[in-house]
N, C-alpha and C positions, 0 to 999 in steps of 0.2 A: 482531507484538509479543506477542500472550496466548499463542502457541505457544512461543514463546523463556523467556517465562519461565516457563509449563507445564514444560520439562522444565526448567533452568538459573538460576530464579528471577529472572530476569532480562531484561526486555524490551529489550534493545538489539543489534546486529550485535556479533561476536565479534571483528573486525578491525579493521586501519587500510587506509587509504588505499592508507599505500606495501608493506605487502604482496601489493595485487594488482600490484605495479607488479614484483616478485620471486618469486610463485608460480611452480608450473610448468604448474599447468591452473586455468582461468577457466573457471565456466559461467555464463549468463545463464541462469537459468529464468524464462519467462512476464516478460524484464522487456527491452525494447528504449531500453535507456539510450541509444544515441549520440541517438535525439531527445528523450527524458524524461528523463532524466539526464545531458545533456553536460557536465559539467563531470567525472562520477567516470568517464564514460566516457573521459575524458582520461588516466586512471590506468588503465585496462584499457587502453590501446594502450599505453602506456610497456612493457604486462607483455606485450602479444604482440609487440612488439620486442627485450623482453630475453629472448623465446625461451617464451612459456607460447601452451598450446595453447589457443585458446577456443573452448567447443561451446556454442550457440543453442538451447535447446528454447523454438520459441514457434508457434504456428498458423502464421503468415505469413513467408514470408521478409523480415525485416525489412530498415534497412538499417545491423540491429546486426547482423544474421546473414550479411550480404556482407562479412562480417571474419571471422568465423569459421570455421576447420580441416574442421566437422560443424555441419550444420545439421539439428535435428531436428524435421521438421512436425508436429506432434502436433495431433492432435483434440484440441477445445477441451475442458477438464474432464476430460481423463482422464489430469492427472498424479497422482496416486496409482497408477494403474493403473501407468505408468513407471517410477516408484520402485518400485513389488515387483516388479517382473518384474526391475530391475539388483538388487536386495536377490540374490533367488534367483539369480540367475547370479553374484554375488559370491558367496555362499555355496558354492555348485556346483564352484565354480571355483577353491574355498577360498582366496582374494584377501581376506578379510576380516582385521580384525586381533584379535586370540583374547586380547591381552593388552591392550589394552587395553579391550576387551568387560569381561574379567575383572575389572577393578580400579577402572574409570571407569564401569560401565553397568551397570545391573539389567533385566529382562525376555527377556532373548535369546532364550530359548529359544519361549518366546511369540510371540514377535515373528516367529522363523526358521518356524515352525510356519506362521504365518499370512501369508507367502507362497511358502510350498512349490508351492501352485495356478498361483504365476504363471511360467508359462515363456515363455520367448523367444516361442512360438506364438502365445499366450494374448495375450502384453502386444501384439503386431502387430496382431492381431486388433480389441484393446480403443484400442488408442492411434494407430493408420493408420500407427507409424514400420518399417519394414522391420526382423525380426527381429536380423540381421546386423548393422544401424546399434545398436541394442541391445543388443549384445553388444559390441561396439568401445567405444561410450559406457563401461558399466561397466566394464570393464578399465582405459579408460584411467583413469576415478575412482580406481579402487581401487589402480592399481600407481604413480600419484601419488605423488612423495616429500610435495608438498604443493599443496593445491588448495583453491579458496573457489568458495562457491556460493553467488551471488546474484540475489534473488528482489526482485519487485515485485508491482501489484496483478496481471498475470496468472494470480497464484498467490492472492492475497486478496480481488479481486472477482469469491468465488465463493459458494454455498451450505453446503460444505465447509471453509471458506475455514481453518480453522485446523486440520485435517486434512491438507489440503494443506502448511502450512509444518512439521506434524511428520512428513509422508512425506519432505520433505527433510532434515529434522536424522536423523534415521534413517538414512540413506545415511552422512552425517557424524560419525554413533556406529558404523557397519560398519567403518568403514575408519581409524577414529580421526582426520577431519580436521578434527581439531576442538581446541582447547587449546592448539597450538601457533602459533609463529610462520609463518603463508604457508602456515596451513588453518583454514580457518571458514567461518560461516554470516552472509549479512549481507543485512538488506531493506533497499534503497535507499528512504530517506525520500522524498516525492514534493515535499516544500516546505522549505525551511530550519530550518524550527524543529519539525515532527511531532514528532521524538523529543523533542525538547523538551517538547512537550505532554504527550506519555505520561510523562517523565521528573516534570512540575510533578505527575500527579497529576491530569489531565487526562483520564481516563476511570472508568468507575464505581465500581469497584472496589477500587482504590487509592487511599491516600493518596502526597502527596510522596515519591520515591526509592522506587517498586515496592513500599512497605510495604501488607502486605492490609489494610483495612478489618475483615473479620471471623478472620483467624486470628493478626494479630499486634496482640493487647491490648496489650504495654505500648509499643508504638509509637502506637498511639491514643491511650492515655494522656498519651501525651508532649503528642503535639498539643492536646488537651482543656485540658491547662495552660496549655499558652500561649496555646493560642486563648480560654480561658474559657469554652468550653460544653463538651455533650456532644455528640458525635460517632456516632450508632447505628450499632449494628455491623450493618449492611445493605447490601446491594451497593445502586447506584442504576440507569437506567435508562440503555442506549447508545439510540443515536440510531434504530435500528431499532424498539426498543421502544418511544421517547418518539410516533415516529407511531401505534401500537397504540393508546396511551394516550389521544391525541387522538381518537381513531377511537372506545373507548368514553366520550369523556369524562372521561375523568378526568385530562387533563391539560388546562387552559385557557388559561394564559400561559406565554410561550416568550421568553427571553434571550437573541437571537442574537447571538455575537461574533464577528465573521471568516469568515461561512459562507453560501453563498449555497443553501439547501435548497431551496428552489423548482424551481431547476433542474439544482443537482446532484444530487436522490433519483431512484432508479429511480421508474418507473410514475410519471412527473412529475406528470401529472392528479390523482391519487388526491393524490401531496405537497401541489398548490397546493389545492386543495380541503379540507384538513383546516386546512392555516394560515389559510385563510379563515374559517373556523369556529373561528378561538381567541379569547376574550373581550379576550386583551390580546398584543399580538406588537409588543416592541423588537429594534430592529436598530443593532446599533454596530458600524461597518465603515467603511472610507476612502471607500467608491464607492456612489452611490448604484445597487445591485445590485438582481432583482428580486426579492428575499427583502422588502432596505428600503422598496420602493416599495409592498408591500401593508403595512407597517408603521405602528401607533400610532406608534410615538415614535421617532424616527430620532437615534440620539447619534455626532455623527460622531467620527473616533477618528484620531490622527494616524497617518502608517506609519512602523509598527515598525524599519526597513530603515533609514530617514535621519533622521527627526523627533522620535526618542528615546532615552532612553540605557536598557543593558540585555543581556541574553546574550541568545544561540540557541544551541543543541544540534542537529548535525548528525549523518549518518548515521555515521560514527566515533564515538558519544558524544562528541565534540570540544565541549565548554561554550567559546564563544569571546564576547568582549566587542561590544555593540554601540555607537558613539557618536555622540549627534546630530549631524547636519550641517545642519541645516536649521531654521526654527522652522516649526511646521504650520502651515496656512494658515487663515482665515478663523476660524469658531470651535471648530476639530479639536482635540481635546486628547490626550492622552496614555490608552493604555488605563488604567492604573494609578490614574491620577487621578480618571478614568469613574469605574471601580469604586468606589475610595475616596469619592466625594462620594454614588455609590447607597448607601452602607453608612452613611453621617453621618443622611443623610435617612431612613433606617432605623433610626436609633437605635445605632446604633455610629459612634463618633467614633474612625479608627483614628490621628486625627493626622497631621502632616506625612511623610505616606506616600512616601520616595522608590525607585527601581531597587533602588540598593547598600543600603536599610534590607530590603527585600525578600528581598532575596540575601542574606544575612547572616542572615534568619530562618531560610528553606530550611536554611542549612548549619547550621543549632544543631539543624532537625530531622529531616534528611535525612543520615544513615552514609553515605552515597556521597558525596556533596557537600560534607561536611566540610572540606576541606581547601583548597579552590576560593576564596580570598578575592579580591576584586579585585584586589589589588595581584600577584597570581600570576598570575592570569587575564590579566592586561596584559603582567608581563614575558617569561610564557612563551609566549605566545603561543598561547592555548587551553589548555587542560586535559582530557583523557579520566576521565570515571568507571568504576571508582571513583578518588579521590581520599580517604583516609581522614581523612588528617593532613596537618598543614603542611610536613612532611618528605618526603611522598609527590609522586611526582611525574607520577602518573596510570598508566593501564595501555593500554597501548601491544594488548593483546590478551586477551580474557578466560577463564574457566576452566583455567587449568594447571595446577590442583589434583587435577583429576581422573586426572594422570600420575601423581601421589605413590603411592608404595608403603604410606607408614603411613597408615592411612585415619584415625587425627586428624587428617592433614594433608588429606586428601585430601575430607571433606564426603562431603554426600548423592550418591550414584551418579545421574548422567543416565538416564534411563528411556526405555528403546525403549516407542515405541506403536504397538500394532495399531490400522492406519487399511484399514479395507474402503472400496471402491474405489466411490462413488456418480456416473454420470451426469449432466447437468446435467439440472436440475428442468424447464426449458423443452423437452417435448420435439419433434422434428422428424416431420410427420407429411405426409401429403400435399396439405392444405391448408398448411402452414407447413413448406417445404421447405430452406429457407437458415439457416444457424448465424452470427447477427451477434454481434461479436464488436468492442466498443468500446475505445478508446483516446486519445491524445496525440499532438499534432505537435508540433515542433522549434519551429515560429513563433508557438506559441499556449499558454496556458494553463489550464488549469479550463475554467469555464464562459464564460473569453472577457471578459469582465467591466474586467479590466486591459489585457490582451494586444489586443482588440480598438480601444481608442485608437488604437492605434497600426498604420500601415502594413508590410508586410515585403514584399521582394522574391519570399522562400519561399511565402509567401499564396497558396493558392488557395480558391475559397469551398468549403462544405461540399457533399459528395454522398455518395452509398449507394456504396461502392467494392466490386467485380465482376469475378472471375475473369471472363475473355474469354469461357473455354466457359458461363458463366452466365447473360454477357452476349445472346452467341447463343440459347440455348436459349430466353429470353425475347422476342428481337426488338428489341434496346435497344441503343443505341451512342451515344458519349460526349455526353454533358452533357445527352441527353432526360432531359424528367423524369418519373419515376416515379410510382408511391405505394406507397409499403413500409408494409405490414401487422403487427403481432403480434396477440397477442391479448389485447393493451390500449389497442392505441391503431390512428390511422394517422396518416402526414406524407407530404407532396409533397418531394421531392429529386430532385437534378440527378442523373445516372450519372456515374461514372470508372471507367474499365474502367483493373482495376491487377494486371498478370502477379505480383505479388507476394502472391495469391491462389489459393488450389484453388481446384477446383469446390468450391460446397455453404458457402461461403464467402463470407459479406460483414462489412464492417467501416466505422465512422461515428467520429467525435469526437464532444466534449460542447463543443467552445468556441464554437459561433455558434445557442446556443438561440431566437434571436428567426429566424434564418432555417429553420434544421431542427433542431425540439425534440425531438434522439435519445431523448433519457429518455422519452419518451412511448410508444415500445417496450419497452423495457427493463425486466423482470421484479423485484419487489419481495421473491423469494424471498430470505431471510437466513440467512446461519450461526447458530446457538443460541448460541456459542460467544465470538464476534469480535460479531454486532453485522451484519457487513458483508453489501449486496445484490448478487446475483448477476449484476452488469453484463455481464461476460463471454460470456455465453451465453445470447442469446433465441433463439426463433425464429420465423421472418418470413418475409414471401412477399413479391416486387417483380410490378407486376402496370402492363404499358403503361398511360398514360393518353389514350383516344382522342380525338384531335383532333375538334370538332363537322364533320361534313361543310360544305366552303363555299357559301353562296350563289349560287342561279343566276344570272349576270351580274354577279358580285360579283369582286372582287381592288382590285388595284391596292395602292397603298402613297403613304406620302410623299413 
């Protein structure tokens, strides 16, 4: 999201749906939709049926990348190093597109300078993919009539993390696939409403509809009137920093809604141990998660999904309506309501606070959202922002401005950025020889929390998953269990030896934390940028656990 609208002003995917359903080339970077995203993975087979090619850069052969034309195994963290190395061989190969550089993009020449270094050689070297593979990949980007490229946390939970998503829009500004119809850039939101979040206004630095907090004053101003205070023009703190704050103190009460940080932060230990130490910790969420259970005040909260009425905002910017189907159960109330009675008991009475009074503020203060009333939202059946006016019937695809030849028409030029090529921060050494490298399954969700109620046929329990040849080199075959080390924690876990692995190569989920608390490995190292920690890439040693020798004259069983 902060890279998107870094260059484009605008934090949201550039597409729809149905244009990955009519591109002619799909890439998946760092993002294995058919199990984390099955539903837009629905619409990426419709497009490799109606003939578009799909290439996979992800560590693992996923079993998004057993559909894919080119699968590319890339060392974890070194896609920037992938993107300059196809940059320069576009270049080279002069495949890139020179008019629209010219008319839609500022820094080129910068930018082309700054990966001259990286050749075919270089990036094989840096990235484990075969030069040759590298060289096919770019071409076919570049000689693309039209191609999207879609990214997930692969690409975000990193150290770099918003580095990495402008080494892809970069690619995107090369070849111009970007502004039209069936070419753009799009991060698959990982929950139904994410964008949503970021869109309300939902991270530090923004107000509602991507408006900056400190560089757009009379957008502030707007707000300050109708809200009645002041507003300081200050960024606030993302969730990486609010643990810092904790850490010196200076943060002592904590408002969780919808989040279970206990056991979804990296270096989990260090998380529960600083929440422990908070003077006051509420928790408003449907489940009692175990964020809430070390929790003062637990405010249960109806779910969003069926028990209330209300939008989400989907990875299309698609604003679609929600409607209760259910009343909450016991004494679950609506989030809206939550809020509104903290803010009464705080000395602001906002009144009979409902959805559509809500949504109707948004759009008197929110330019993108403008146009979005309910009664549109119902009969159209969703609405894409922007949405200016009631005339306006949403934007099917963003930036085409940047095509215009008169540049009143055409706005601020997108901006190539020089992104030098960082390592992951955890590095691999001969006491910590394995790159574990976390994820999602198809049966499960988060931290397990929801998804774990419930039984699935797909269900297997959680282990440390192990190229064959790793397996060996260790002395460990299916379902022993281990103790996998970093160097912040250790846990006991079962083995799964899974060909869908190199050597040097292990990989875990986050959804069964009460059985093996992955995060407890997993490195706290953050982007400066984004906020986000560097789940992608610890490193860790698996080390037999020896059974006590048995007793003399001992055995037997039940």
């Amino acid at each position: 999201m902060v890279g998107l609208a870094t260059v484009f002003g605008a934090g949201g995917g550039t597409s729809s749906y149905e244009e990955i359903e009519t591109t002619d080339l799909i890439v998946l970077w760092g993002s294995n939709a058919r199990e984390t995203h099955p539903i837009f993975f629905h619409h990426v087979l419709k497009g490799i049926r109606n003939g578009a090619r799909l290439y996979v850069v992800d560590p693992r052969r996923t079993t998004s990348a057993e559909w894919a034309d080119v699968w590319l195994g890339i060392d974890v963290g070194s896609d920037i190093a992938l993107s300059n190395t196809m940059a320069r061989e576009i270049i080279r190969a002069e495949l890139h597109d020179p008019t629209f550089i010219r008319i839609g993009t500022s820094g080129f020449d910068d930018y082309a300078a700054s990966v001259e270094p990286w050749t075919l050689e270089e990036g094989e070297r840096a990235t484990g993919v075969p030069a040759k593979v590298i060289e096919e990949f770019a071409h076919a980007y570049a000689r693309a009539d039209r191609a999207e490229i879609c990214w997930t946390l692969g690409i975000t939970e990193h150290h770099n993390a918003v580095d990495n998503v402008l080494a892809l829009i970069n690619l995107a500004l090369l070849c111009g696939h970007v502004g039209r119809y069936g070419s753009g850039l799009n991060p698959l939101r990982g929950q139904n409403n994410v964008q949503g979040g970021g869109d309300m206004g939902a991270i530090p630095n923004k107000l509602p509809g991507f408006q900056d907090i400190q560089t757009m004053p009379k957008a502030r101003a707007r707000f300050e009137r109708s809200w009645g205070c002041t507003i300081p023009p200050k960024y606030g703190w993302h969730l990486s920093l609010m643990f810092e704050a904790m850490e010196r103190g200076d943060l002592t009460a904590l408002y969780v809604i919808g989040e279970n940080p206990a056991t979804s932060e990296a270096d989990s230990s260090r998380a529960k141990h600083l929440l422990e130490g908070l003077d006051c910790l509420i928790v408003q969420d449907i489940l009692l998660t175990q964020t809430a259970e070390m929790a003062d005040v637990v405010l249960p909260a109806a779910a969003a999904w069926a028990e209330t009425e209300g939008t989400v905002t989907n990875s299309e910017r698609r604003v679609q309506r929600v409607r209760k189907a259910l009343e909450p159960p016991g004494q679950a109330e609506d989030d809206i309501w939550i809020i509104a009675e903290m803010a009464k008991r705080l000395g602001k009475d906002w009144g009979a606070l409902t959805p559509h009074a809500a949504w109707d503020e948004l759009r008197s203060l929110s330019p993108m959202h403008h146009g979005m009333t309910y009664e549109r939202l119902e009969a159209m059946n969703g609405i894409q922002w922007p949405c200016l006016d009631e005339d306006d019937s949403g934007s099917l695809f963003l930036h085409a401005r940047l095509w215009e030849e008169d540049p009143q028409n055409r706005g601020a030029a997108a901006p190539f950025s020089v992104v030098p090529f960082e390592p992951p921060v955890d590095e691999l050494s001969e006491e910590f020889p394995i790159r574990l490298t976390t994820g999602r399954r198809l049966d499960s969700f988060n931290t397990g929390v929801q998804s774990g109620l419930y039984s699935s046929p797909l269900r297997r329990k959680e282990a440390v998953c192990v190229s064959p040849e790793d397996a060996d080199r260790v002395g460990v075959t299916e379902d022993e269990r281990v103790l996998v080390s970093s160097r912040r924690g250790k846990i006991e876990a079962p083995v799964h030896v899974d060909r869908t692995l190199r050597p040097g190569l292990a990989f875990m989920t986050l959804h069964f934390p009460d059985d093996v608390d992955t995060n407890a490995l997993t490195i706290d190292a953050w982007d400066p940028k984004s906020g986000t920690a560097e789940f992608k890439a610890s490193a860790i040693r698996i080390d037999r656990i020896e059974e006590p020798a048995q007793a003399a004259g001992g055995g037997g069983g039940e």
